[in-house]
Backbone and ligand atoms as CSV (ligand in chain L), in Angstrom:
chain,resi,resn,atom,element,x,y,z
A,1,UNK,N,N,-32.737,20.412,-6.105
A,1,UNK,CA,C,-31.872,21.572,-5.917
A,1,UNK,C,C,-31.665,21.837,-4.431
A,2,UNK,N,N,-30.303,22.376,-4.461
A,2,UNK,CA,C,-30.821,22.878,-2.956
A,2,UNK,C,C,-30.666,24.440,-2.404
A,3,UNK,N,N,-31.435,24.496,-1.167
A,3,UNK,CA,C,-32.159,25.260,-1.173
A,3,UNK,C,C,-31.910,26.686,0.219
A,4,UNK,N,N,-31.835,27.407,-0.665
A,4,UNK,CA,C,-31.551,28.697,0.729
A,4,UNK,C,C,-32.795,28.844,1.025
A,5,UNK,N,N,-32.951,28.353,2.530
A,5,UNK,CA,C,-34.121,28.772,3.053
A,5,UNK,C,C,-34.307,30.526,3.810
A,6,UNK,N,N,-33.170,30.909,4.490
A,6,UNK,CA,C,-33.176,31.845,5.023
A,6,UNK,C,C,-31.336,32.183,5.162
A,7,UNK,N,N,-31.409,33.679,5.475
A,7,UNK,CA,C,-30.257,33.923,6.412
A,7,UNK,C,C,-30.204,35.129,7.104
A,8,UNK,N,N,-29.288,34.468,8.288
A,8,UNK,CA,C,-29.666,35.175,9.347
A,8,UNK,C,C,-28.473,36.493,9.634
A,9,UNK,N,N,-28.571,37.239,10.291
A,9,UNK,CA,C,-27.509,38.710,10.356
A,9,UNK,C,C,-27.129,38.306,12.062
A,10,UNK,N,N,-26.229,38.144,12.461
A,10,UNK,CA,C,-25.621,38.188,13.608
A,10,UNK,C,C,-24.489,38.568,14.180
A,11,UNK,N,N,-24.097,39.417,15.152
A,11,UNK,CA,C,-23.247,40.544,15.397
A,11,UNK,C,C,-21.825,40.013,15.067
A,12,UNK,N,N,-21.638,38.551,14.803
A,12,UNK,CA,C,-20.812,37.737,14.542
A,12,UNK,C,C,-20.298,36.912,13.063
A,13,UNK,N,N,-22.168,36.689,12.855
A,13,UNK,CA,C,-21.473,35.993,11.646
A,13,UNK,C,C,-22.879,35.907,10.760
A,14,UNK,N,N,-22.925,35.542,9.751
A,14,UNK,CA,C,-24.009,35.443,8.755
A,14,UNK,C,C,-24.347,34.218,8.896
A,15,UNK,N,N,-25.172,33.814,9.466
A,15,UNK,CA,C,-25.721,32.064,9.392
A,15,UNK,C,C,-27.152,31.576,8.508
A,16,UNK,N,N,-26.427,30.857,7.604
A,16,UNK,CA,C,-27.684,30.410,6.228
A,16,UNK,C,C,-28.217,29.008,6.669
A,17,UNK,N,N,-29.351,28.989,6.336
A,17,UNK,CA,C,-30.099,27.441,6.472
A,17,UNK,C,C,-30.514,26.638,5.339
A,18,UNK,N,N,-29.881,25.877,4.992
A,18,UNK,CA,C,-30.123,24.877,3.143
A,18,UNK,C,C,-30.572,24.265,3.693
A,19,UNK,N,N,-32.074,23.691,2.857
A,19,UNK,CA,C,-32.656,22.464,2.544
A,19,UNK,C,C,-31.717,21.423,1.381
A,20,UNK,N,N,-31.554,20.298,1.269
A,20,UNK,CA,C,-30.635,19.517,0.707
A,20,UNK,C,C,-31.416,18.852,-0.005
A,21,UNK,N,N,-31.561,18.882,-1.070
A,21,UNK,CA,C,-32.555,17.509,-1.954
A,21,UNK,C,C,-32.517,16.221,-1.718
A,22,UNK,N,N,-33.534,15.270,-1.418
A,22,UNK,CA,C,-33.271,13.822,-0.935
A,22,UNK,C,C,-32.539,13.251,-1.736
A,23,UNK,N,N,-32.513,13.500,-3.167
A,23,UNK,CA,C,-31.672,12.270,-3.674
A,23,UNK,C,C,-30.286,12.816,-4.406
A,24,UNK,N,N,-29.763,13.716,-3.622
A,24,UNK,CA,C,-27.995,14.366,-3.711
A,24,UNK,C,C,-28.198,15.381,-2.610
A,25,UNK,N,N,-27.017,14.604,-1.392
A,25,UNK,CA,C,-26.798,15.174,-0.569
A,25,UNK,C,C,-24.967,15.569,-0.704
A,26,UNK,N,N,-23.941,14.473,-1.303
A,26,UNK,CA,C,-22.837,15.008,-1.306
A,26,UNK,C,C,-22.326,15.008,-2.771
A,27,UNK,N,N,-21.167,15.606,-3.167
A,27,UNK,CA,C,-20.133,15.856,-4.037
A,27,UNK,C,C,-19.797,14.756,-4.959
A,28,UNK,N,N,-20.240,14.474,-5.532
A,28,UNK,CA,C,-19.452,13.069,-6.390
A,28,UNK,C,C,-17.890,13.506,-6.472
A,29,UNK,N,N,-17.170,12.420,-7.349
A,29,UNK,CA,C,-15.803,12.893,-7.368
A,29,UNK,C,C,-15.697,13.784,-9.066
A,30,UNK,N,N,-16.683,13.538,-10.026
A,30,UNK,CA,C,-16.806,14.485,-11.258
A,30,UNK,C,C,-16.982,15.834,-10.883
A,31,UNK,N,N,-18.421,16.142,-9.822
A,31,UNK,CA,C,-18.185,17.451,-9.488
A,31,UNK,C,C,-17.875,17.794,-9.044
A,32,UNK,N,N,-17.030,16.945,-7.704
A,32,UNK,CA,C,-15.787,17.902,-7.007
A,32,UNK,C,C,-14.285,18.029,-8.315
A,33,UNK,N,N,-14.269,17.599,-8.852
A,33,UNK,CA,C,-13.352,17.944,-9.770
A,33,UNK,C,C,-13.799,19.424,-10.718
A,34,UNK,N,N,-15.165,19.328,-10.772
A,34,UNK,CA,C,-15.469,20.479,-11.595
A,34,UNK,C,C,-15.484,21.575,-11.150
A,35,UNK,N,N,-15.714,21.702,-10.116
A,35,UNK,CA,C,-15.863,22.709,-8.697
A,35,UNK,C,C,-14.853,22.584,-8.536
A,36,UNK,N,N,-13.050,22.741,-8.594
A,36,UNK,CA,C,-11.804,22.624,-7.727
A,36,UNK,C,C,-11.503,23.383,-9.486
A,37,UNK,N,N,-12.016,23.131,-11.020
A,37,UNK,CA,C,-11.736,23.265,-12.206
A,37,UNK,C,C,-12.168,25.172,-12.070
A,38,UNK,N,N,-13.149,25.436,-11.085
A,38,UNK,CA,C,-13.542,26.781,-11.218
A,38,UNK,C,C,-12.934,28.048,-10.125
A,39,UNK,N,N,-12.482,26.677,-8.746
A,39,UNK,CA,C,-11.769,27.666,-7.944
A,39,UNK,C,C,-11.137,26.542,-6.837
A,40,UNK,N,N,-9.886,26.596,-7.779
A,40,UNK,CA,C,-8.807,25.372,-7.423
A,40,UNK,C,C,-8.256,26.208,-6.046
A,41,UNK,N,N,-8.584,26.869,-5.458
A,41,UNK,CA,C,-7.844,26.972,-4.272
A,41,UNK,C,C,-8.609,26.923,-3.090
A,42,UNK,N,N,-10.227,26.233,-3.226
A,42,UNK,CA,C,-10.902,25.650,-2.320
A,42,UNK,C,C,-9.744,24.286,-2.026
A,43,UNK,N,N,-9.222,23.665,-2.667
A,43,UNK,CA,C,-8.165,22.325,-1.864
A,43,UNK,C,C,-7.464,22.873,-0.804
A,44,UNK,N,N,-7.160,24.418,-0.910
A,44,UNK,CA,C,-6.148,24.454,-0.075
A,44,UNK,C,C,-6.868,25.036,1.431
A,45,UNK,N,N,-8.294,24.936,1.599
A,45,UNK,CA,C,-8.722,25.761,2.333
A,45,UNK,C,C,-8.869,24.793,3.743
A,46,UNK,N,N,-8.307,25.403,4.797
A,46,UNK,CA,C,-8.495,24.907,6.039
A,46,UNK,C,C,-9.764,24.389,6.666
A,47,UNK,N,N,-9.714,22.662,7.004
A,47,UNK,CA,C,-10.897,22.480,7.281
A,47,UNK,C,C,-10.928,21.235,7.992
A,48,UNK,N,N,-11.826,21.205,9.064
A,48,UNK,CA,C,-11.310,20.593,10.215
A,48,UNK,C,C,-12.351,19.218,10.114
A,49,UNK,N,N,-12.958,19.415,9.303
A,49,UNK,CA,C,-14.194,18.271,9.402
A,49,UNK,C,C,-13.254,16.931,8.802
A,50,UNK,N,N,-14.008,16.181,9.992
A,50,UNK,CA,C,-13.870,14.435,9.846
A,50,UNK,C,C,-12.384,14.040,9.931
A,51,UNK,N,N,-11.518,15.081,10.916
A,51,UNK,CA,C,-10.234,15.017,10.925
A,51,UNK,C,C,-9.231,15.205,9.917
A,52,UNK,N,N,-9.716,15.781,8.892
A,52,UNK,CA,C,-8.923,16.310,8.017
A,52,UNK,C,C,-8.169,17.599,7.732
A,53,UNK,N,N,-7.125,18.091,7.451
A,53,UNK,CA,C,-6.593,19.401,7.605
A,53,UNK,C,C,-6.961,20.248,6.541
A,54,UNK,N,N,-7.411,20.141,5.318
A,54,UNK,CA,C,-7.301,20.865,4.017
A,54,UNK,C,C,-8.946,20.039,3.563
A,55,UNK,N,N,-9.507,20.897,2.742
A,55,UNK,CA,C,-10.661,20.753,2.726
A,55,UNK,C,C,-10.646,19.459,1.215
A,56,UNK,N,N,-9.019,20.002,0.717
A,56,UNK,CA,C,-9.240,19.167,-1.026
A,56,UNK,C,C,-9.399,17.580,-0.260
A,57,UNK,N,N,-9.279,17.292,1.028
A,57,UNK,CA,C,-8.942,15.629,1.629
A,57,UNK,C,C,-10.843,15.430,1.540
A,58,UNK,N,N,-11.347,16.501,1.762
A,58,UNK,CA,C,-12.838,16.084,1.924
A,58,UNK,C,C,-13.864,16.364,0.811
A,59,UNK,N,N,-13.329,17.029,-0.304
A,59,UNK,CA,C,-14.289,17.719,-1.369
A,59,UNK,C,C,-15.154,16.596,-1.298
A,60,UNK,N,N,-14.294,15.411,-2.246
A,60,UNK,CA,C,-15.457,14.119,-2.451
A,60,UNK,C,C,-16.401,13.831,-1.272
A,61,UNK,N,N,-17.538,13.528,-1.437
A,61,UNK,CA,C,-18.444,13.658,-0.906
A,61,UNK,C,C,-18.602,14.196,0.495
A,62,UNK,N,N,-18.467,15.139,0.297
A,62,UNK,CA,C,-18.524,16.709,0.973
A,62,UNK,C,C,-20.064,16.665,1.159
A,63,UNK,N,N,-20.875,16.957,2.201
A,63,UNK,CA,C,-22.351,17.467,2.209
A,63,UNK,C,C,-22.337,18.510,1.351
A,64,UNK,N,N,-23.419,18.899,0.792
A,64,UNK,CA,C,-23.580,20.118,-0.342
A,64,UNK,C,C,-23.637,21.638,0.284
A,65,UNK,N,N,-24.167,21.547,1.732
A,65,UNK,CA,C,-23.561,23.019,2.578
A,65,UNK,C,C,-22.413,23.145,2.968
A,66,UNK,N,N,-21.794,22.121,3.212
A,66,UNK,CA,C,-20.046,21.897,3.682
A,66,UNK,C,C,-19.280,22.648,2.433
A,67,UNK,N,N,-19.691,21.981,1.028
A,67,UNK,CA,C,-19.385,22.492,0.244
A,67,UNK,C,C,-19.373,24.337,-0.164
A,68,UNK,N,N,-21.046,24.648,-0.349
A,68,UNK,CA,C,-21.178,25.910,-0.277
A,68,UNK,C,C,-20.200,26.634,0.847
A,69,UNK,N,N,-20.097,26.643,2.247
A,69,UNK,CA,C,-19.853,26.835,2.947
A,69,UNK,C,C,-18.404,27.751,2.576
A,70,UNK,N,N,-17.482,26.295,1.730
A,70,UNK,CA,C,-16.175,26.767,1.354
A,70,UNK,C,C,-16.194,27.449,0.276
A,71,UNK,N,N,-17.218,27.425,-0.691
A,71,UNK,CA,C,-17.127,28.235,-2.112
A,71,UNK,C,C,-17.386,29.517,-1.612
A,72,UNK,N,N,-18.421,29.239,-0.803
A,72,UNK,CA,C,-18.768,31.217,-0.091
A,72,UNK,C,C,-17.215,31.713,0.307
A,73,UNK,N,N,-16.534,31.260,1.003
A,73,UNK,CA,C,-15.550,31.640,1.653
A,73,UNK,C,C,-14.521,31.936,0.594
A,74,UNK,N,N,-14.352,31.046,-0.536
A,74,UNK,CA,C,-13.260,31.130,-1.773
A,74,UNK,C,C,-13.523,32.390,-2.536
A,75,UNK,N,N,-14.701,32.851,-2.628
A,75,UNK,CA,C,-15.510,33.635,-3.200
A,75,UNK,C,C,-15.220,35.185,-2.757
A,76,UNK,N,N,-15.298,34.950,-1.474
A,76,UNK,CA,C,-15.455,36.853,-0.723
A,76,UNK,C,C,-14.085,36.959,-0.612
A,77,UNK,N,N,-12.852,35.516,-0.213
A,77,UNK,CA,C,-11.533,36.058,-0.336
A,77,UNK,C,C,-11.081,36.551,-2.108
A,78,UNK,N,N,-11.907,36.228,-2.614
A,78,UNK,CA,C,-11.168,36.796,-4.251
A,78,UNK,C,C,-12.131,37.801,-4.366
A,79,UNK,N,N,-12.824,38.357,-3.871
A,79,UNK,CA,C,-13.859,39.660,-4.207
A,79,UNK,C,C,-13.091,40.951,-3.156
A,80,UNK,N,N,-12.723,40.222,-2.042
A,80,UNK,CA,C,-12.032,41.253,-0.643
A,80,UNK,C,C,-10.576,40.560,-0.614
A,81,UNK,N,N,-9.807,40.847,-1.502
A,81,UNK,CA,C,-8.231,40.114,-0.953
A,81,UNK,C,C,-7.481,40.758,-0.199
A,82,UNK,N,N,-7.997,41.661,0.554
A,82,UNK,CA,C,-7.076,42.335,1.959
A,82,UNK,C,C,-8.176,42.411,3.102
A,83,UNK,N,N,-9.571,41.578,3.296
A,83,UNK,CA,C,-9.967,41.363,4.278
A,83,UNK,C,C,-9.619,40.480,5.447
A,84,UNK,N,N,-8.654,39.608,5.033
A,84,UNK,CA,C,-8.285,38.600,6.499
A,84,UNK,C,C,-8.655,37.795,5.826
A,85,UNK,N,N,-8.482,36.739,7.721
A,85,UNK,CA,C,-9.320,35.288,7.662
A,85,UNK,C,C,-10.733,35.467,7.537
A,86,UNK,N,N,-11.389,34.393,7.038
A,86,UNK,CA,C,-12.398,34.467,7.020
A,86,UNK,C,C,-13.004,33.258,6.933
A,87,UNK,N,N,-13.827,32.483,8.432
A,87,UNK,CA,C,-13.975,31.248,9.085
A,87,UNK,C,C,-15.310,31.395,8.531
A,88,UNK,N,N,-15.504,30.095,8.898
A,88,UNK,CA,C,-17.081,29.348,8.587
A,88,UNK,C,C,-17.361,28.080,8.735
A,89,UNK,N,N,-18.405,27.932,9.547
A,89,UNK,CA,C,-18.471,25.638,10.000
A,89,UNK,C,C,-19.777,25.558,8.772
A,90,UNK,N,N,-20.235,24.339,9.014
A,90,UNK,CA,C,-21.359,23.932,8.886
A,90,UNK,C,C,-21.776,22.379,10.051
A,91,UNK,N,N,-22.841,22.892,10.423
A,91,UNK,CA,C,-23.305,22.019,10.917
A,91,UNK,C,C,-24.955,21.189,10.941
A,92,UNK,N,N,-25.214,20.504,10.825
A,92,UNK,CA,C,-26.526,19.787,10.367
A,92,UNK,C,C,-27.436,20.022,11.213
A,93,UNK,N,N,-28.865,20.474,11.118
A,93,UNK,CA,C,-30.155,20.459,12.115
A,93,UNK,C,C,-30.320,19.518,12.274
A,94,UNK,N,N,-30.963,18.801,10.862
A,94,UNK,CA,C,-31.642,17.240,10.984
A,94,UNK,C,C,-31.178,16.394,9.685
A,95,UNK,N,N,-32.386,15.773,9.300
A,95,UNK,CA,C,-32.105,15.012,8.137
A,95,UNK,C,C,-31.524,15.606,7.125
A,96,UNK,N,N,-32.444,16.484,6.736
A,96,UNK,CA,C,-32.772,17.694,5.348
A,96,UNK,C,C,-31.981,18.507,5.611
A,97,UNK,N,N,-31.851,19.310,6.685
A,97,UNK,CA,C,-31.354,20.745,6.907
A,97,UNK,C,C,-29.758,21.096,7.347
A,98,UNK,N,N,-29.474,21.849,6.601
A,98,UNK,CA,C,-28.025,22.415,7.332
A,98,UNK,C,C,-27.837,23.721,7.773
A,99,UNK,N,N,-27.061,24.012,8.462
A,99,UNK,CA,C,-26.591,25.283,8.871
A,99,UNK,C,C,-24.985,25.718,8.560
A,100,UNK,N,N,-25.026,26.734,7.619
A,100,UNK,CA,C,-24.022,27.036,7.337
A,100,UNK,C,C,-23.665,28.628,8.127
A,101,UNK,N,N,-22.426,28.672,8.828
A,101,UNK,CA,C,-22.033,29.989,9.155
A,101,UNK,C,C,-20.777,30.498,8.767
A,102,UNK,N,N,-20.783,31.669,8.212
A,102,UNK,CA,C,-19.588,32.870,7.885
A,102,UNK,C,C,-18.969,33.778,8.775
A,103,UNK,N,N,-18.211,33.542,9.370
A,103,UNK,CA,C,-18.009,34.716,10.379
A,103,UNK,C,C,-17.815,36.235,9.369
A,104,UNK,N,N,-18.253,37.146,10.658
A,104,UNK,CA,C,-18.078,38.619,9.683
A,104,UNK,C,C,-16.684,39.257,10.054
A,105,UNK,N,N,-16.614,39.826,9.076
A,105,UNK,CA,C,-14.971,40.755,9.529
A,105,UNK,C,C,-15.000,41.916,9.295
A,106,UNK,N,N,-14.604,43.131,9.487
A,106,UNK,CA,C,-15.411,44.237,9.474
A,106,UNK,C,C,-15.241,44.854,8.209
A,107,UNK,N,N,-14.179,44.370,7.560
A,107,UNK,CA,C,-14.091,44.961,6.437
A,107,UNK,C,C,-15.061,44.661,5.004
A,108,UNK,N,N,-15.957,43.540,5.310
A,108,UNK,CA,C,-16.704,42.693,4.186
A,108,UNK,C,C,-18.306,43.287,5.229
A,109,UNK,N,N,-18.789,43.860,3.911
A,109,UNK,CA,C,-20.069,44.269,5.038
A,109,UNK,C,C,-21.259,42.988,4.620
A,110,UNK,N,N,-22.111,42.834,5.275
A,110,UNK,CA,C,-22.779,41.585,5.125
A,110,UNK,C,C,-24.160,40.897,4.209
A,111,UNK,N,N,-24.030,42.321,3.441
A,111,UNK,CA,C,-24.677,41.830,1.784
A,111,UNK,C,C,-23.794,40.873,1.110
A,112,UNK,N,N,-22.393,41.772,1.158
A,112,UNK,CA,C,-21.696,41.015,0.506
A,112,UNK,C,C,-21.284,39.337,0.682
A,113,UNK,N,N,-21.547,39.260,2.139
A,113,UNK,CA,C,-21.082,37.677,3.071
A,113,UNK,C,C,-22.903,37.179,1.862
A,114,UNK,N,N,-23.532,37.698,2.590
A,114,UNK,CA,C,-25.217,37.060,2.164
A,114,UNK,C,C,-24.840,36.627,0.732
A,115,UNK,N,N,-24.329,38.155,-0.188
A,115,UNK,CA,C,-24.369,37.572,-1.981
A,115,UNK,C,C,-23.628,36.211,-2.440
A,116,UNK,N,N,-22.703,36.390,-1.313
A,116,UNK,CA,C,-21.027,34.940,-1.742
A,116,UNK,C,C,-22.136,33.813,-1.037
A,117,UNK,N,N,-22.928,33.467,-0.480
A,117,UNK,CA,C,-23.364,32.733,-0.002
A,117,UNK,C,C,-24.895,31.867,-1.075
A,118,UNK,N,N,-25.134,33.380,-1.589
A,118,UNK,CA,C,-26.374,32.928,-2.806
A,118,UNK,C,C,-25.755,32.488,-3.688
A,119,UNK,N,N,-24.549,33.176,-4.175
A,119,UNK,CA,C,-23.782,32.892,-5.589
A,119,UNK,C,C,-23.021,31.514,-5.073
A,120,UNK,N,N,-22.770,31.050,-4.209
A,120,UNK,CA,C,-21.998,29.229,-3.524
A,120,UNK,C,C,-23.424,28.619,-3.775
A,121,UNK,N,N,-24.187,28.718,-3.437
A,121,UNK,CA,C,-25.420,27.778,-3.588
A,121,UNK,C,C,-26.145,27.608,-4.888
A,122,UNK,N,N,-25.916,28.668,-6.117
A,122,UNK,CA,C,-25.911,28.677,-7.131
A,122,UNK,C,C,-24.844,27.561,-8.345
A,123,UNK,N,N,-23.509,28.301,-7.889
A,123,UNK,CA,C,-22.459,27.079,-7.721
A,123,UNK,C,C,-22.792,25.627,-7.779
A,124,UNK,N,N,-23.188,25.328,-6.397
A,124,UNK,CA,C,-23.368,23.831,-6.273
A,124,UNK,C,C,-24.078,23.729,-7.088
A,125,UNK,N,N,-25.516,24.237,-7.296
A,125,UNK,CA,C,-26.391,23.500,-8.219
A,125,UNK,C,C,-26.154,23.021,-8.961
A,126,UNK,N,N,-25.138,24.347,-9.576
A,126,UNK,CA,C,-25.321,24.217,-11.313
A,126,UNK,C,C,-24.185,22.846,-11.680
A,127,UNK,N,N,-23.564,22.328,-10.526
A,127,UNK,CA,C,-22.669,21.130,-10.695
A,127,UNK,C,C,-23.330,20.258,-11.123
A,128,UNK,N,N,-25.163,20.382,-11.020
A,128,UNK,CA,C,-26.064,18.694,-11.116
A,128,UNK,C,C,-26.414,19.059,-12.697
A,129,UNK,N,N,-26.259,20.240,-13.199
A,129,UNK,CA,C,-26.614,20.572,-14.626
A,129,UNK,C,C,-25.279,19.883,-15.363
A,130,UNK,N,N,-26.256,18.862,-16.134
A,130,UNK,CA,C,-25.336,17.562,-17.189
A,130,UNK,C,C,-24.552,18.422,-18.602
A,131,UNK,N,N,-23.415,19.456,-17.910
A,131,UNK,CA,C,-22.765,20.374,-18.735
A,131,UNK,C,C,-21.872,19.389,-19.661
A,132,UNK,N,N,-21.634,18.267,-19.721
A,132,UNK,CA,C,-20.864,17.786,-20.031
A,132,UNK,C,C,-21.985,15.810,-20.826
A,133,UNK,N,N,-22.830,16.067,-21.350
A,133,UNK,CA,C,-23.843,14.769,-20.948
A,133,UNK,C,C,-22.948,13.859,-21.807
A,134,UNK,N,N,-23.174,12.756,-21.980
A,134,UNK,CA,C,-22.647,11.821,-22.544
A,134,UNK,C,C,-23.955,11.763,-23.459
A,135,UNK,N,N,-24.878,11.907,-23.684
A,135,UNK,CA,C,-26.157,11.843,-24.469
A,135,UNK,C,C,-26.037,12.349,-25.833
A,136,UNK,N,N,-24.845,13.560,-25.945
A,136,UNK,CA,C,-24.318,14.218,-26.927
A,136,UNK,C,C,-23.772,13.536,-28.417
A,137,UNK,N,N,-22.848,12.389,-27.408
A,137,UNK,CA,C,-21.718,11.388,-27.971
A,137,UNK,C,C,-22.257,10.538,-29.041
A,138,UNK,N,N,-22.682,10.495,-30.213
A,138,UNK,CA,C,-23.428,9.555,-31.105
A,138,UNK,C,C,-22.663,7.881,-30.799
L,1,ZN,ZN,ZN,-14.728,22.321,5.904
């Protein structure tokens, strides 16, 4: 699973730290399809990583905070739809660890940034839960 280790309150922005499980670090293309099936307008979300303009060019194997990162963000714009923009990177510590940040806007106070950020990491998980198993199929 992975893992909210902490997050931090800064006059700027909410910055979370995931641990990443060793053996799924990115997006397959099933659960980026399943994840785009729950909030199809993460494709359209601006995103600059690996030279790409729109984030749907990177879902597939997306790091799993890259991911969160944008579900948090898909999340507080459909909870606050007259708060603005609302930015956020991710960037890697080390092997294991990422850093995900939300910028704040004044109108979203920062439980709410923190909750969209627990409920994205919830999200991802539940993408590794075999909702769909083939084990079913006689
Ligand atoms: Zn991005």
């Amino acid at each position: 699973m992975l893992q909210l280790l902490n997050i931090q309150t800064t006059p700027t922005a909410l910055v979370a730290r995931l641990r990443m499980p060793a053996d799924w670090r990115v997006l397959s293309a099933q659960q980026a399809e399943a994840l785009l099936c729950q909030l199809p307008t993460l494709a359209e979300h601006a995103c600059k990583s690996g030279g790409a303009t729109r984030f749907g060019e990177r879902i597939v194997g997306a790091l799993l905070p890259h991911a969160v990162e944008h579900v948090a963000i898909d999340l507080l714009v459909r909870r606050f739809p007259g708060a603005g923009a609302i930015s956020g990177n991710s960037v890697r510590l080390n092997n294991t660890e990422m850093q995900v940040r939300i910028s704040r806007c004044s109108s979203v106070a920062p439980q709410a940034v923190a909750r969209a950020l627990r409920d994205a990491v919830q999200m991802v998980n539940d993408l590794r839960a075999p909702c769909h198993s083939s084990s079913n199929i006689p």
